[in-house]
C-alpha positions as CSV (number, residue, x, y, z in Angstrom):
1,X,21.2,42.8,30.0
2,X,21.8,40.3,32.6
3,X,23.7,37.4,30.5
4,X,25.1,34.1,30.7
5,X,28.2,33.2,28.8
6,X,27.8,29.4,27.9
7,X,31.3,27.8,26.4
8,X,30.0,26.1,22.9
9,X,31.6,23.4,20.4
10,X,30.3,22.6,17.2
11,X,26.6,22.4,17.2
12,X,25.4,21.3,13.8
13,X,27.7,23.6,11.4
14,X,27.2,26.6,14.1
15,X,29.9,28.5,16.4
16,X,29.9,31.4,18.5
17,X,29.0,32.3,21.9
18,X,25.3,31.7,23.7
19,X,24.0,34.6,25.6
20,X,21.7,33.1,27.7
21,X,18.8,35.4,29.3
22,X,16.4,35.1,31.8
23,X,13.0,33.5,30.0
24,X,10.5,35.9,29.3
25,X,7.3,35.3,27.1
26,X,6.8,37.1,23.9
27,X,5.5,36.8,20.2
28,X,7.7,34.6,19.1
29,X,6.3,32.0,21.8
30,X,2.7,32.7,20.0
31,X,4.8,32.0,16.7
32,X,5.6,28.4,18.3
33,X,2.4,27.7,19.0
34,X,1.1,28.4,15.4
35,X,3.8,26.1,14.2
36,X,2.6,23.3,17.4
37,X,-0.8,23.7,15.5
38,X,0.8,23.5,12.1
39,X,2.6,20.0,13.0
40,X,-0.9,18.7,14.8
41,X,-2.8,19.2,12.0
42,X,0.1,17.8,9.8
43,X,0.2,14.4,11.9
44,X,-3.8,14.3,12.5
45,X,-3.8,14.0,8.2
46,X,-0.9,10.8,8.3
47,X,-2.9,9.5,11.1
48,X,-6.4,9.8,9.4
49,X,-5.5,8.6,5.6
50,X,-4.6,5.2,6.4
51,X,-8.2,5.3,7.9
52,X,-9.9,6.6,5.6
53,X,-8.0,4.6,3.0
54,X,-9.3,1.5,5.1
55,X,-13.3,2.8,5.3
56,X,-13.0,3.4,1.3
57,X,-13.0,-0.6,1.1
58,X,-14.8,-1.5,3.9
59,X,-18.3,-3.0,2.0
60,X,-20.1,-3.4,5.6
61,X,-21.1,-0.3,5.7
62,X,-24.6,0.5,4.6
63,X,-25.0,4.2,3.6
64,X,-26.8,5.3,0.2
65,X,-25.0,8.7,0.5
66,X,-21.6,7.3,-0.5
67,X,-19.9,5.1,-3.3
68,X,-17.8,2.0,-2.2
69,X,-15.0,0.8,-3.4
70,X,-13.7,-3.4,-3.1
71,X,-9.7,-2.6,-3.4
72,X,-7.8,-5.5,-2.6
73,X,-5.5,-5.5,-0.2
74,X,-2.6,-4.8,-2.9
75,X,-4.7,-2.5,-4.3
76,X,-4.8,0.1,-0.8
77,X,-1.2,-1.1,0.0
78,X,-0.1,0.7,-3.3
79,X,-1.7,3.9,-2.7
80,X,-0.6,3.7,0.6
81,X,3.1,3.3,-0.2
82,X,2.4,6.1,-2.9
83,X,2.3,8.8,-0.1
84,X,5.1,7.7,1.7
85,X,7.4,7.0,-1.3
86,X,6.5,10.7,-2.2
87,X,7.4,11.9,1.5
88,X,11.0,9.7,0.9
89,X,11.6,11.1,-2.2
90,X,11.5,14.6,-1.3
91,X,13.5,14.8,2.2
92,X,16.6,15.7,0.6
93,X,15.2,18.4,-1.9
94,X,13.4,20.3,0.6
95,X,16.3,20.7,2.8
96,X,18.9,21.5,0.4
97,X,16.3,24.1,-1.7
98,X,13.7,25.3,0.2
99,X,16.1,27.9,1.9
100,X,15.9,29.6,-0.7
101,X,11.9,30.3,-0.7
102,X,9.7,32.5,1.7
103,X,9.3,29.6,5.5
104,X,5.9,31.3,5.8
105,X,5.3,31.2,1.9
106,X,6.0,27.7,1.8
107,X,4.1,26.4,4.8
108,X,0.7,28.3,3.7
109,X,1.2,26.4,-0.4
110,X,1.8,23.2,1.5
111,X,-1.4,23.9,3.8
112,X,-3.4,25.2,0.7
113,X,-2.3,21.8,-1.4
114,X,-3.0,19.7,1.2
115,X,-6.6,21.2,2.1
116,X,-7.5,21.4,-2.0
117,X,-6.1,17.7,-2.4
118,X,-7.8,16.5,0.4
119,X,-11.6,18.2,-0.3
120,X,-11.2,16.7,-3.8
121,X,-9.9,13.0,-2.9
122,X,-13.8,12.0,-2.7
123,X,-14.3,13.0,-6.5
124,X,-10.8,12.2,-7.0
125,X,-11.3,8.3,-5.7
126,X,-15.3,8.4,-7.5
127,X,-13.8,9.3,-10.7
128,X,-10.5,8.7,-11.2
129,X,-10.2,5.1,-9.1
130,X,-7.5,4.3,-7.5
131,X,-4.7,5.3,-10.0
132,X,-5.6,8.7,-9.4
133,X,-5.7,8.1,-5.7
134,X,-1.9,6.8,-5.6
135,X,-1.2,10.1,-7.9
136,X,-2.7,12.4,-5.2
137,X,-1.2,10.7,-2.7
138,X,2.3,11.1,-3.7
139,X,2.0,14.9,-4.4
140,X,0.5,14.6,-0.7
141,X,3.7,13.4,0.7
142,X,5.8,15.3,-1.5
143,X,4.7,18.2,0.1
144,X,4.4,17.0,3.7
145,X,8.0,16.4,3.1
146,X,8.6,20.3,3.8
147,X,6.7,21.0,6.6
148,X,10.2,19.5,9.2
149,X,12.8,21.8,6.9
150,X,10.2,24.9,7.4
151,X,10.3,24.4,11.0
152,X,13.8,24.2,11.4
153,X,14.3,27.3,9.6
154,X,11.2,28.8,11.2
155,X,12.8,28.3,14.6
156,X,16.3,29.2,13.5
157,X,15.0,32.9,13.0
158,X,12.4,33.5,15.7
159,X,14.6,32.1,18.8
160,X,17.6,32.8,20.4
161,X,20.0,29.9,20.5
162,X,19.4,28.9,24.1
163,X,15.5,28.3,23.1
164,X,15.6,26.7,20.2
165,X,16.5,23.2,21.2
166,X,13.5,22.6,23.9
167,X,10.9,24.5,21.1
168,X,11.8,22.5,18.1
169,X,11.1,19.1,20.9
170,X,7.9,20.6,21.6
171,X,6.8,21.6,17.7
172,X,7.8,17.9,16.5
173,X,6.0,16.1,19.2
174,X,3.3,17.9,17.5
175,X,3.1,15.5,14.5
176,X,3.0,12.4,16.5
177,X,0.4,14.2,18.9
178,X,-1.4,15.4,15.7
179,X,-1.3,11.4,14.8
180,X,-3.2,10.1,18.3
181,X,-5.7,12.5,18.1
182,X,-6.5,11.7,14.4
183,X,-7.0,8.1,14.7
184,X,-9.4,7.6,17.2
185,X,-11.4,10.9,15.6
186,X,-11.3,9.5,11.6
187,X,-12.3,6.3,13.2
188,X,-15.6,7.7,14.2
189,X,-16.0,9.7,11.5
190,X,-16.5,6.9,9.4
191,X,-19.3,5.9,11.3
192,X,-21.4,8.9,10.0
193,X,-23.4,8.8,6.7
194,X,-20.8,10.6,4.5
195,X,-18.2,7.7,5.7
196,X,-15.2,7.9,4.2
197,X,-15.3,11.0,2.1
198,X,-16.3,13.0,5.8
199,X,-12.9,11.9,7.1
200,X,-10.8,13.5,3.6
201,X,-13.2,16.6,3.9
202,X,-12.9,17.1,7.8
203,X,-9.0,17.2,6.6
204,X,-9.6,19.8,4.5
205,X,-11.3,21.7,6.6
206,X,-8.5,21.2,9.5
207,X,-5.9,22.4,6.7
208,X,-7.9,25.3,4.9
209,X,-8.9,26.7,8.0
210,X,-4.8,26.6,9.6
211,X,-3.9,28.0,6.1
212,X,-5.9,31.0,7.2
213,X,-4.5,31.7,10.4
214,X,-1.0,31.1,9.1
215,X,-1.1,33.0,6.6
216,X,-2.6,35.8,8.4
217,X,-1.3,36.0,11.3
218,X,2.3,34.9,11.4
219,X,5.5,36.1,9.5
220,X,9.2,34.6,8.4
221,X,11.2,36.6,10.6
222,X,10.9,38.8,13.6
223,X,11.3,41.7,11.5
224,X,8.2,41.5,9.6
225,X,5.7,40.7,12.0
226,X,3.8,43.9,13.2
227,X,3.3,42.7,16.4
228,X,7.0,42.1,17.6
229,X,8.2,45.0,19.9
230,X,10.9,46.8,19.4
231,X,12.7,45.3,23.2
232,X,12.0,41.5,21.3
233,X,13.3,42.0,18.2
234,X,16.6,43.6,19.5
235,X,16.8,41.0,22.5
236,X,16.7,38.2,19.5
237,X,19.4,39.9,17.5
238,X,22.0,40.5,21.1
239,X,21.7,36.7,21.8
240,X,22.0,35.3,18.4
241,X,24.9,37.9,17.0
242,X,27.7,36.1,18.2
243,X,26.3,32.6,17.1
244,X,27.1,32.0,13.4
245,X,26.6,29.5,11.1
246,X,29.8,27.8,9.6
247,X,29.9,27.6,5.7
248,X,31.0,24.2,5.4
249,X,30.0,21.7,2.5
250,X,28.1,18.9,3.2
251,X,30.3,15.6,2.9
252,X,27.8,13.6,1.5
253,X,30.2,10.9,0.2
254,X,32.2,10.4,3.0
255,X,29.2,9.8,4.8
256,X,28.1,7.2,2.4
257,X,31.0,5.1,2.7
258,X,31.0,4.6,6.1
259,X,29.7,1.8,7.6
260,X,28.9,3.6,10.4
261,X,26.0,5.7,9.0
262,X,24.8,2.6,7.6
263,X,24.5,1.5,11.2
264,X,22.3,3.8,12.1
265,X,20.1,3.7,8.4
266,X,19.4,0.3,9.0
267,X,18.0,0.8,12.5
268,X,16.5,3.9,11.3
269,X,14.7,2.3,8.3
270,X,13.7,-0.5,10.3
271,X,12.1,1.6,13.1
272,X,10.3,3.6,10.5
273,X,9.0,0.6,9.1
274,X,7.4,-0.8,12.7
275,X,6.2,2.6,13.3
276,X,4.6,2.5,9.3
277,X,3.1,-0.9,9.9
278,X,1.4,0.0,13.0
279,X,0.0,3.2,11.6
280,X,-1.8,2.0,8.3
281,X,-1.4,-1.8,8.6
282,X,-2.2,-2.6,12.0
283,X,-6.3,-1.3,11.7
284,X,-6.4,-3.5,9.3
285,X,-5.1,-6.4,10.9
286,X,-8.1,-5.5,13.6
287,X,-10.7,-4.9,11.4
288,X,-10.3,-8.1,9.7
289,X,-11.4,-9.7,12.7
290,X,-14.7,-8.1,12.6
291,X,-14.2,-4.9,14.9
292,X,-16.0,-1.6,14.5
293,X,-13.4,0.4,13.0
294,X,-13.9,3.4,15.7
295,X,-12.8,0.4,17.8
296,X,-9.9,-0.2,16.0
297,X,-8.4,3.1,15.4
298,X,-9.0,3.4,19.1
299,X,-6.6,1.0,20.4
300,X,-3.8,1.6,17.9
301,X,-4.2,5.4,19.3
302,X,-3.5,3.7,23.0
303,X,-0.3,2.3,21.5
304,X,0.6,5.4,19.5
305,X,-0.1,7.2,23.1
306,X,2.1,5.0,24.9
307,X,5.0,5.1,22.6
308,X,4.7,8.9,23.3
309,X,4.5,8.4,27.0
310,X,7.6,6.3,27.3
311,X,9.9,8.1,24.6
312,X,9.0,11.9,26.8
313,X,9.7,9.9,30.6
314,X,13.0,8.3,29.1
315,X,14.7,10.0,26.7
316,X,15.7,13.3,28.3
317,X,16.8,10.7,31.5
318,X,19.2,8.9,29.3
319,X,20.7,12.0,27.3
320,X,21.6,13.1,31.3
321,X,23.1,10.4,32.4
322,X,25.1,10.0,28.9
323,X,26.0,13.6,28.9
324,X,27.0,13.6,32.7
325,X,29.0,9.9,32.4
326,X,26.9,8.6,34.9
327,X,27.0,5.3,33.6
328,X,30.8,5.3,33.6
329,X,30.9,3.6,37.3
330,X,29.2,0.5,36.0
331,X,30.2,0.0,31.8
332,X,32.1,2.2,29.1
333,X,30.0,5.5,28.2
334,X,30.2,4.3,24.6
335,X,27.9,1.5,25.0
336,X,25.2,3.3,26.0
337,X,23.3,3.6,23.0
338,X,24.0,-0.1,22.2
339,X,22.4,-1.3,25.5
340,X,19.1,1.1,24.8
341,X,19.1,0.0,21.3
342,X,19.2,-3.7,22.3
343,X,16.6,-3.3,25.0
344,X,14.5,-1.8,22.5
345,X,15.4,-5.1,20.0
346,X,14.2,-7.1,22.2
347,X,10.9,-5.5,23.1
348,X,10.2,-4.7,19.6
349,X,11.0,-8.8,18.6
350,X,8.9,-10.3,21.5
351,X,5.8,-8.2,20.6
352,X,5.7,-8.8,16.8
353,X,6.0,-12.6,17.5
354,X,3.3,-12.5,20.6
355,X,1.1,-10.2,18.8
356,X,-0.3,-12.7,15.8
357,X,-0.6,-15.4,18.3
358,X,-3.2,-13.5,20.2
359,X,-6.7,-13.4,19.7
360,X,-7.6,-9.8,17.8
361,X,-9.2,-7.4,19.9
362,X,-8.8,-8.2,23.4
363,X,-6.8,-6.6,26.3
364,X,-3.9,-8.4,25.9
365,X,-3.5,-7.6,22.7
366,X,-3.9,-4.2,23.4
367,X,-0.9,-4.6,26.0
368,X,1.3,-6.3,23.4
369,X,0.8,-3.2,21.1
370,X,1.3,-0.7,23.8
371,X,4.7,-2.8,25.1
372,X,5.8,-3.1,21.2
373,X,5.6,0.9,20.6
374,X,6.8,1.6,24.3
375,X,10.1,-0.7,23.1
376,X,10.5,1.1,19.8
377,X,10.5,4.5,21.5
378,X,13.8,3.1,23.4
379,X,15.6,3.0,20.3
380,X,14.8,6.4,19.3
381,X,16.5,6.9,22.7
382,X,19.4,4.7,21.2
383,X,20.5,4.9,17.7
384,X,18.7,8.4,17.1
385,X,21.0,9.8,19.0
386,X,23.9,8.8,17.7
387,X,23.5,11.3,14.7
388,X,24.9,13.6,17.5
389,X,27.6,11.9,18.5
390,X,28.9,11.3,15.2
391,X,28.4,14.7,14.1
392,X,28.7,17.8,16.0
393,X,28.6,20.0,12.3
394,X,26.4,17.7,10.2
395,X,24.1,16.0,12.4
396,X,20.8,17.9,10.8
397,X,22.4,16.8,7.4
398,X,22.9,13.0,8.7
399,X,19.6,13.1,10.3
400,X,17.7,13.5,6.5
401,X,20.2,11.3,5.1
402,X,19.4,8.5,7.0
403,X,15.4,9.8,7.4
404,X,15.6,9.5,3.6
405,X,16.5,5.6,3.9
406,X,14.1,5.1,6.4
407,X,11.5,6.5,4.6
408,X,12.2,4.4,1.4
409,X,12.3,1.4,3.6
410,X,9.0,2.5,5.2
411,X,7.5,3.1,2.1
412,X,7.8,-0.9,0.9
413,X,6.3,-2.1,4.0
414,X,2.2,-1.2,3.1
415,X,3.1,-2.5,-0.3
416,X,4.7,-5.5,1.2
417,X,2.1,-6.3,3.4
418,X,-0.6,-6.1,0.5
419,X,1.0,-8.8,-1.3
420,X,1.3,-11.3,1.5
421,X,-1.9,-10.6,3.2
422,X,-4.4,-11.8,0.3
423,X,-6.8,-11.8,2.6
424,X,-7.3,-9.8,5.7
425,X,-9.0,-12.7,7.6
426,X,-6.1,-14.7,7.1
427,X,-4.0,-15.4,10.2
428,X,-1.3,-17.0,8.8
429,X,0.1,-14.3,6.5
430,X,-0.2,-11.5,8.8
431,X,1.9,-14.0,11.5
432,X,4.6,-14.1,7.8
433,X,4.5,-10.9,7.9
434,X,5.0,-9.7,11.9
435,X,7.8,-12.5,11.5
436,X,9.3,-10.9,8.5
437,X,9.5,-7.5,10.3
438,X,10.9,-9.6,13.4
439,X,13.6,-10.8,11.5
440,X,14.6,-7.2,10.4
441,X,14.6,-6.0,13.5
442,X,17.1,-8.8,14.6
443,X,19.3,-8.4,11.9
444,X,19.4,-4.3,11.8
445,X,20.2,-4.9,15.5
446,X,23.0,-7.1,15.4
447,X,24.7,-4.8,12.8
448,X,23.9,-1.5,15.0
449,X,25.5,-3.3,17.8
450,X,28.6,-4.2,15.7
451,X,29.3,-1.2,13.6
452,X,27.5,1.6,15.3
453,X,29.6,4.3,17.5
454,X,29.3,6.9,19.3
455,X,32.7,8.8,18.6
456,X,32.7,11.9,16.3
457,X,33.5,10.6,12.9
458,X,36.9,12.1,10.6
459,X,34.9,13.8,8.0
460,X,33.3,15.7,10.6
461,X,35.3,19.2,10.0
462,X,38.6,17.2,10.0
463,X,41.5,18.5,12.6
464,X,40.8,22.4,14.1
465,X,38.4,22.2,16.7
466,X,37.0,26.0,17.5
467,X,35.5,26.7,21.2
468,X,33.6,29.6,19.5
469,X,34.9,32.8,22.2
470,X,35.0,35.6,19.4
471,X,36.0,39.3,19.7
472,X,32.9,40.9,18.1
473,X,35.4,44.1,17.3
474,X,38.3,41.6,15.4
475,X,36.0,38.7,14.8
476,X,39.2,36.6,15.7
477,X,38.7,33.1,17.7
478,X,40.3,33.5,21.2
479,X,40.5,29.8,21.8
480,X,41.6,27.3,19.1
481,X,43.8,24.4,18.7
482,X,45.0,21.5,16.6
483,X,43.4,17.8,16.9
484,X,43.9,14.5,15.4
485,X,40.6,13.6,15.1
């Protein structure tokens, strides 16, 4: 076999030696692409609740076929921040246990419990109210909590080590893709006679029906699908032999107390919260000025798209030149992140003050949206990274941790926004609260800037660094030395 020897350091709690291959396409590509499908339909359901949510209250539309409900504002920002206090919750559980469960056994259950939750949220919302609907929407997030763990796993088994990295891009951009496709779709859904309850059951249909394909057609490992060859299976096992993963325990209170991964949680958690507001808040924002809500769910889909657009054309062009030192001509390497973070601040600031001042529904608001979500993918390019630079064992680990804050944080914001914006029509509390998220942004920026790095952190496997060349006879390392860092 015609290999590639690639010399590798610490990449999140693995070590070994890469055999790198010349690409060819097999099952476990069709395996990706069930999982792409997997995280589509996954992100068209986050994309379409928040609709759906919205067309439960909205009393302008005339249809004898379904039962409306008047929620208040507080009302639909509680049941909102039920599902995503329920995805917060359980980001930490379902990475530390689900390794112990079946990845294709758990992805169909969360596909079945998301399908059957979803075809009864009509009865659920007719009967129960909206209690009931916070209830179901927490055990909804709770699950959808699994589905990043599963893939990471999932992809862990299928691919070789030299694969793995540009796949798992391609199956998480699903979920936002599965998000821009949903919101302009559950936007016209609600025009039809069945209204709101169409959007929950076309979700249940999207679900049931990837449950079945899943479940059928897919396996765990390489080992138990029927379709894998016998030339795939063994070409997986040769490249990923000599690449083990370390037992090392997770330092989860070191991490805690440094200041540094509060950094990065605070521009994490305040990111999430922009991206949170846009996706359930900002329809309603529109629709409160009297727009159709296919309208609506159409242009927050063109700022959804265009964050996208800009995070795909800049972020691999940044981790080059950072990797490469490109940038060490002009400014210290280190800074980097800062200056991408702080371009991003000030995108993200000048958008959610311009924004309230315009007038609802016209072009340039749709520009400010676009330019706000464009600026928020730059500091994904900035402080997102940084879990990598801290970390070279733990940055999965630091990843949840801080995806765990951020999703807390997140959670507050559609309950938040419910108790300041009484009423929808009301310009001056939605410009209280696009100043209060403003101000957050400002202040999580300042304290990225001034306690964020970029340099691999002490309790990140302390003073032996390993450059992974084993004998596969003796097992012994061949190159190893003593640090101080």
């Amino acid at each position: 076999m015609d290999t590639e020897f690639l010399r590798f350091k610490f990449e999140d709690s693995h070590d070994g030696v890469i055999t790198k291959t010349k690409f060819k396409i097999g099952i476990r590509h069709i395996q990706i692409i069930y999982m792409f499908m997997c995280s589509v339909v996954m992100g068209a359901m986050r994309g379409s609740t928040g609709v759906g949510i919205l067309a439960i209250s909205d009393m302008d539309h005339n249809s004898s076929y379904i039962e409306m409900h008047n929620w208040s504002q507080r009302i639909q920002g509680i049941i909102l921040s039920s599902y995503f206090f329920g995805y917060a919750l359980f980001l930490i559980p379902a990475e530390v246990y689900l390794a112990q469960f079946g990845e294709k056994l758990v992805l169909t259950a969360v596909l079945l419990i998301n399908g059957s939750m979803s075809a009864a949220m009509p009865t659920i919302v007719n009967k129960g109210g909206w209690i009931a609907t916070c209830n179901a929407q927490f055990l909804l997030g709770m699950t959808q909590a699994c589905i990043t763990p599963v893939n990471q796993k999932l992809i862990t088994n299928w691919l070789p080590p030299h694969e793995r990295s540009t796949f798992n891009c391609i199956v998480q951009g699903g979920l936002i893709l599965g998000i821009i496709i949903g919101l302009p779709i559950s936007g016209l859904i609600t025009e039809a006679r069945l209204g709101w309850e169409l959007v929950f059951y076309s979700q249940a249909m999207m679900t049931f029906s990837m449950a079945v394909i899943w479940g059928l057609l897919t396996a765990s490992r390489p080992d138990k699908h029927k379709a894998v060859g016998d030339w795939e299976s063994e070409f997986i096992k040769e490249t990923s032999k000599f690449y083990r993963k370390k037992t090392l325990k997770n330092p989860w209170r070191r991490v805690l107390r440094t200041r540094q991964f509060w950094a990065i949680a605070g521009s994490h958690a305040v990111s999430n919260a922009i991206f949170i507001f846009f996706l359930v808040n900002i329809p309603a924002y529109l629709k409160g000025f009297q727009l159709p809500l296919y309208e609506v769910t159409f242009q927050v889909m063109l700022a959804f798209a265009s964050l996208c657009l800009v995070y795909i054309l800049t972020a691999p062009s940044l981790d080059w030149a950072y990797r490469i030192g490109i940038v060490d001509h002009f400014f210290d390497i280190r800074y980097l992140r800062k200056l991408v973070n702080g371009l991003g601040m000030i995108g993200l600031v000048t958008g959610l003050i311009l924004i309230p001042n315009s007038i609802p529904g016209n072009q340039w608001t749709v520009f400010l949206m676009m330019i706000t979500l464009s600026s928020l993918s730059l500091q994904y390019s900035g402080f997102l990274e940084n879990h990598k630079d801290m970390s070279q064992n733990f940055s999965g680990t630091l990843l949840v941790m801080t995806s765990a804050v951020a999703g807390v944080v997140g959670a507050l914001v559609p309950l938040m926004t419910g108790m300041i914006v009484v009423d929808v029509t009301d310009q001056t509390c939605w410009r209280i609260m696009y100043f209060i998220l403003a101000a957050l942004v400002m202040v999580s920026g300042i304290f990225y800037t001034a306690f964020g790095e970029s340099d691999r952190q002490f309790w990140d496997d302390g003073p032996k660094i390993k450059y992974g060349y084993t004998n596969e006879t003796t097992n012994l390392e061949l190159d190893e030395f003593e640090s101080n860092i």
